[in-house]
N, C-alpha and C positions, 0 to 999 in steps of 0.2 A: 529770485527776485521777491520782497517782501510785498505783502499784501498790499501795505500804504500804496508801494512803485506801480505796482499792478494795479490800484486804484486811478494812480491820476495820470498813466498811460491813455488812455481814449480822450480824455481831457484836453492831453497836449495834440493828440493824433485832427482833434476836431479845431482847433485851436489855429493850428496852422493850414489846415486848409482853408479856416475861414480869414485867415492872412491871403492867399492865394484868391478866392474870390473879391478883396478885397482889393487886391493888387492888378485884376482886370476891370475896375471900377477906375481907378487912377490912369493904366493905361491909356483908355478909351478919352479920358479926358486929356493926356497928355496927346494921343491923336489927333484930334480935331484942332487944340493950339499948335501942334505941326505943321498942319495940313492948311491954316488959314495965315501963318507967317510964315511958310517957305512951304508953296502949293508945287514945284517942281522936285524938289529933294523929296516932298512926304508923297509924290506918284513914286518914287522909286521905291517905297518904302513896301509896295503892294505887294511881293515877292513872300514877305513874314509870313502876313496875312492867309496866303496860299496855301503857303508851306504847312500851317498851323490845322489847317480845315485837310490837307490831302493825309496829316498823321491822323486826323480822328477817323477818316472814311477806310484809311487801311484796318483799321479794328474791326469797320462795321461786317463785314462777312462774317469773321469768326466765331464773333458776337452772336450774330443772328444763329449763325449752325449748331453750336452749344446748344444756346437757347433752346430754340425748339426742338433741335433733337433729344434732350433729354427730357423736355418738357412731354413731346409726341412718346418717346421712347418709353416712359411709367406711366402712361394710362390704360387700364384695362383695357379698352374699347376704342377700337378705331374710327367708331362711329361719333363717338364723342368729339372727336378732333373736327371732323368734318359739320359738325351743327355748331359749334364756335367759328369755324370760317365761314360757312355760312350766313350764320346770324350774323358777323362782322361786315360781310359785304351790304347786305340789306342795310342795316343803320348805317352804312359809309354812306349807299346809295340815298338814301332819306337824308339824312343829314345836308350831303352836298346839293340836293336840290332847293331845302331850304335856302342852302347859303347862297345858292342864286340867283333865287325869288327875289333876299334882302335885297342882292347889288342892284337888281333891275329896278326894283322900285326906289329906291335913294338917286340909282343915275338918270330915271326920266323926270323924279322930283326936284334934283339940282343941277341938271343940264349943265354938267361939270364941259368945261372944254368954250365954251362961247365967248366971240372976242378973241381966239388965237389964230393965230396965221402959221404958215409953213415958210422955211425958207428951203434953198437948195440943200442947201448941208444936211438940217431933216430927213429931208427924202431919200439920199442918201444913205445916208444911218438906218431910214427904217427897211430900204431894201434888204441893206446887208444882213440886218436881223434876220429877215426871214428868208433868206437862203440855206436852203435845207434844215430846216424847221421842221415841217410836216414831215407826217409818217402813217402809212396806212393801220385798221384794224388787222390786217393778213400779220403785216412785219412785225406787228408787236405781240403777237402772239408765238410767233414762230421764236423771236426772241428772246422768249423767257423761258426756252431750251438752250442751257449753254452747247458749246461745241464739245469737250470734255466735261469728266466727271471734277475735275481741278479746275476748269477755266470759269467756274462763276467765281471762285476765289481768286483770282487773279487780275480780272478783267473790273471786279468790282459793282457787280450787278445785285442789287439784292435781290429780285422777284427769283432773278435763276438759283440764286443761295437760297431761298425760301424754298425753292424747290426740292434741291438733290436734301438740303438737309428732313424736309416731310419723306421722301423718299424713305432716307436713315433712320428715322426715326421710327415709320410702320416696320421696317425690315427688321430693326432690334426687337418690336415690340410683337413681330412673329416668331423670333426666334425662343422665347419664353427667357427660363433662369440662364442661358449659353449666352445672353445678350450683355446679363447683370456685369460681369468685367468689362464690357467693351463701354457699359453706359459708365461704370468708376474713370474708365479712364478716362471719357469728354469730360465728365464733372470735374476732375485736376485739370484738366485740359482749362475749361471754364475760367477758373480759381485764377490760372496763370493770365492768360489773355485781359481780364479784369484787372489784373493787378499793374499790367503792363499797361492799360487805359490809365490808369491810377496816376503812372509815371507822366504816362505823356502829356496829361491833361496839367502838368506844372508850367506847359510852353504854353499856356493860353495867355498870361500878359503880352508878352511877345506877337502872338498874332492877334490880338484885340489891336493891340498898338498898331500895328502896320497895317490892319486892314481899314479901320478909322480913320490914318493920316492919310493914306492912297484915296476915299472915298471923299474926304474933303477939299484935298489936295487938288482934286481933277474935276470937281463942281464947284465946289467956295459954296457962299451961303447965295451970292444971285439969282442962281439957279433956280433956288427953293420959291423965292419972293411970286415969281409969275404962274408959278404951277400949286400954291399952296390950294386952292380950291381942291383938286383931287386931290392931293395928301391928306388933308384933313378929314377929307368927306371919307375917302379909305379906312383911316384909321378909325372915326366914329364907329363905320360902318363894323369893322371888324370887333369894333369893342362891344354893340348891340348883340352881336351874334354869339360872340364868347361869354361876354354874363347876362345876358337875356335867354338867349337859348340854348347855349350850352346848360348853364344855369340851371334853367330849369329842369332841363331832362334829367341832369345830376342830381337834381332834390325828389325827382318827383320815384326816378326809379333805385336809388341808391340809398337816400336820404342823406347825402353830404354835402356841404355847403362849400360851392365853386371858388369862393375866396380863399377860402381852407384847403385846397388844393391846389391851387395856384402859388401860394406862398409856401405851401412845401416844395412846390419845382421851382423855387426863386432862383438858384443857382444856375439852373440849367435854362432859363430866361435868359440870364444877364449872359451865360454863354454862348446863345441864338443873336442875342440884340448884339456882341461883340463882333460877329464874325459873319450874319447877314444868314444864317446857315442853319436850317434845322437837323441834318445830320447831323452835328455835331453831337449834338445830346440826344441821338437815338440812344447808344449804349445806358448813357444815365438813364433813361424812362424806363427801359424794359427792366435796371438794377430796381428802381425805384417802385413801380408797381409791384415788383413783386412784393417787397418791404413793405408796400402799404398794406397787403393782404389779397393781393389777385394771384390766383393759382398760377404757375408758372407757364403750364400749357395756351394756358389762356392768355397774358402778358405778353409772352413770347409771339403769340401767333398774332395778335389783333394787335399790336404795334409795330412788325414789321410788315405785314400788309397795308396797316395806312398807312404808313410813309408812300404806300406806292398810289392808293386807291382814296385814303381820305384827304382829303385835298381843298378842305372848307377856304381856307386862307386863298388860296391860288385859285378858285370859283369865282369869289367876291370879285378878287383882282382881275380876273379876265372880262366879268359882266363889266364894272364901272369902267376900264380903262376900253371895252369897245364901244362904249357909250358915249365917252369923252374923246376920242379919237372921233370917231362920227360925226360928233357937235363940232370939232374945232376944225375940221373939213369942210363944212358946211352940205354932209351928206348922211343926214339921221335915218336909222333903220328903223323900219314897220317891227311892229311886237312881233310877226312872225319870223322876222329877220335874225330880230336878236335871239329866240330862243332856239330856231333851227342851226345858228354860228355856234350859241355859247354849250349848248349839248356835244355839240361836233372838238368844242376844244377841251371840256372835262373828258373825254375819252381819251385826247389827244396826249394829253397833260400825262398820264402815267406816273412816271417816279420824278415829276420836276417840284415837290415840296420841297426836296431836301439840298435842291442845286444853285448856288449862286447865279442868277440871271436866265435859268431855266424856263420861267414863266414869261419872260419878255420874249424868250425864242420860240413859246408855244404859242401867245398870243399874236407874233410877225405871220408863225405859219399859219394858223387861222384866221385870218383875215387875207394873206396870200391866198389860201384854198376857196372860202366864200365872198370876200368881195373884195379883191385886187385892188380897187382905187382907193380903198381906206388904208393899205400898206404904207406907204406916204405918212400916215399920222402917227407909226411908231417912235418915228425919228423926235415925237414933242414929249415921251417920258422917258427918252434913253436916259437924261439927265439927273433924273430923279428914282427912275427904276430901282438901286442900289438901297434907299430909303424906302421904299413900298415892300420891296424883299423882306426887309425886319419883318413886318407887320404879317406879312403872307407868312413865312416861316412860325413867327411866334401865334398866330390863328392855326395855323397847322397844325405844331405839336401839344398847344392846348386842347385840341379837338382830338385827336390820338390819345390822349393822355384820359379824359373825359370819355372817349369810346370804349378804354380798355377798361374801365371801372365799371361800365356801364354792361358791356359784357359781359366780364365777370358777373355780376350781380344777377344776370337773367339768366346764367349757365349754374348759377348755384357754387362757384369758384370764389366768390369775395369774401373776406372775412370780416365785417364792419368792426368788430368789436376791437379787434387788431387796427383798423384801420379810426378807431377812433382815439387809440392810443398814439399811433404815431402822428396823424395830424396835432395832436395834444404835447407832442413834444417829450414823449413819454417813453417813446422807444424809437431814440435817432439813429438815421441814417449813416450808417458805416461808410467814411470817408474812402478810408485807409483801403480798405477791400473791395468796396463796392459790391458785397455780398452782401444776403440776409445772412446772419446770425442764427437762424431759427433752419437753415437749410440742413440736409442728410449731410452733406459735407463734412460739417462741421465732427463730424464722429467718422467719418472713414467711410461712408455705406455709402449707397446709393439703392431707393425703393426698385424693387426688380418687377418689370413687367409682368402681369396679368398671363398664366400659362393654364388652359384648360376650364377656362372661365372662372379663375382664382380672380379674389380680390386684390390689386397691388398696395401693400404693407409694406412699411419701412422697416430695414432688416436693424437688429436690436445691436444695443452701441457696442456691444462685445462682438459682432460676430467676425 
């Protein structure tokens, strides 16, 4: 191939997937004219929708296991690993109490919910929500031990795949240089699974489309008209907290500007807002952080644990939607009401950033656990739940995204200078592979773990 070919190869490579993003833009508007001219055909249409979000969540294990195992697997120190999970839960924990603080104060400011009434059918709907909902601190810890050494890959759990793969990755990284072929081969291993996200990720018109037309199909726009007070006041809310306070943390401890980071994850947005679904672009964040200049270990470990633990989005959503339930019952909770429920459902919550509908079935059971008579009032956002989802997912994975640079930076993992190029446009994001460019891979190696208190070095492109 002459050099010209080989020039305006990536051209075309970028070219067409930004036809493909372009093409879930179209979708999504072909959905909603589906969905409001023939609302029975476009529920049937919901099936896509599904189908589209159950291929990205089969990636997500693999995903993650690579990930950190090779991440965990070449770093000197084990200790090292351990003060990045650490630090990560702390700012998750700060963070989500900020986010709230915010909800509580907006929902006793705007006493969203006043003036609504309940009918039978409501009550109904919110029972059923919260029927088996709830889940203890015991269960949920016990559950994040798969039953095999295979069955977090299969079952689809990430906290358990976070697990066995830390497991793998201290056990390479005590084995010393005996480890370095087993870590080459997750790295191909890696390569392939990315590549195969690459493929899948061309069915995303298709499930934009049917998840859209299913979603408008089954509420029309009426819906929307009597419940807009908490839609609006939600999304405010979430947008203060994403460029206010996300915001600032990102300038003050990084020095990056949150708008400049947001529109580098434009793609993996419009992915979130297509499909209701912040899984979807797990896989893309942790490709993408890396590329921005977050050490891999770091990336790897602090974006699959918030998906499980950072939970900013779905905090807001729980404070304002038991505020607005309480008001539209005509049974408002005392402040220490609200704050002994809403700590009781951030613990509750676990892995529900990343699940369509998940936060409606943690807010039924939290309100089923501490006040049974406000149950009843889920049945008045079943309708609109599906559109708050957007806004929780997409606060979610900005807040992840923002956590893991934020990390980085105070673990001494981030590389600005790198990441001031790629923000700048200067060094894009590989479609095609969904690798960095700049990775061991790319020459056949892979850095071999730290044996004998050795430094771990990248083994040289000939070896």
């Amino acid at each position: 191939m002459s050099a010209e070919a080989q020039g305006r190869a990536p051209g075309r490579r970028r070219e067409r997937t930004h036809l493909l993003y372009l093409t879930v833009i179209a979708a999504v508007i072909a959905g909603i004219v589906v969905g409001l001219a023939a609302p029975k055909f476009a529920v049937e249409l919901k099936p896509l929708g599904t189908g589209f979000v159950n291929l990205i969540k089969m990636m997500i294990s693999p995903i993650i296991f690579c990930t950190i195992v090779l991440g965990v697997g070449s770093v000197a120190k084990a200790a090292k690993v351990g003060a990045v999970g650490g630090l990560a839960l702390g700012y998750f924990l700060l963070t989500s109490t900020v986010a709230l603080a915010i909800g509580l104060i907006v929902g006793n400011l705007l006493h969203p919910g006043a003036g609504m009434h309940l009918t039978a059918a409501l009550r109904q709907s919110g029972h059923a929500q919260a029927s088996g909902a709830s889940e203890g601190a015991v269960d949920f810890l016990l559950g994040v031990i798969p039953k095999t050494l295979l069955s977090a890959f299969t079952e689809g759990q990430v906290l358990q795949t976070l697990l066995i793969a830390l497991l793998t990755g201290f056990a390479l990284q005590s084995m010393g240089r005996s480890g370095v072929p087993i870590l080459r081969g997750i790295e191909h291993l890696q390569r392939l699974v990315f590549r195969i996200l690459a493929i899948v990720m061309w069915a995303a018109p298709i499930g934009a489309f049917g998840a859209m037309a299913a979603v408008v199909g089954a509420t029309g726009l009426d819906a929307l008209k009597s419940l807009a007070v908490i839609m609006i006041s939600f999304y405010l809310t979430c947008a203060i907290f994403v460029f206010v306070v996300l915001g600032a943390v990102l300038w003050l401890v990084a020095r990056i500007n949150v708008f400049s980071l947001l529109r580098y994850l434009g793609r993996e947005f419009l992915l979130i807002v297509s499909t209701s679904s912040s899984e979807t672009a797990l896989p893309r964040l942790i490709a993408k952080m890396e590329h921005l200049g977050v050490g891999r270990s770091v990336s790897g470990l602090t974006v699959s644990t918030g998906y499980s633990f950072n939970l900013d989005g779905t905090a807001i959503y729980l404070t304002m939607a038991s505020l607005f339930i309480a008001t539209a019952t005509g049974a408002p909770m005392s402040v220490g009401q609200q704050i002994s429920l809403l700590v009781f459902m951030i613990v509750a919550s676990k892995g529900a950033a990343g699940v369509t509908g998940a936060g409606l079935a943690t807010l039924a059971g939290g309100l089923q656990s501490h006040r049974p008579d406000l149950v009843d009032g889920v049945g008045l956002i079943v309708g609109i739940d599906r559109f708050m989802s957007e806004a929780r997912a997409v606060t979610n994975f900005a807040g992840n995204a923002v956590a893991t640079v934020v990390i980085g930076t105070l673990t001494k993992e981030f590389d600005r200078e790198r990441a001031r190029e790629v923000l700048a446009g200067r060094a894009p994001f590989d479609e095609t592979t969904l690798l960095d460019d700049r990775r061991p891979a790319e020459s056949g190696t892979v850095s071999p773990p730290a044996v004998s208190g050795e430094t771990a070095t990248p083994a040289p492109a000939n070896a």
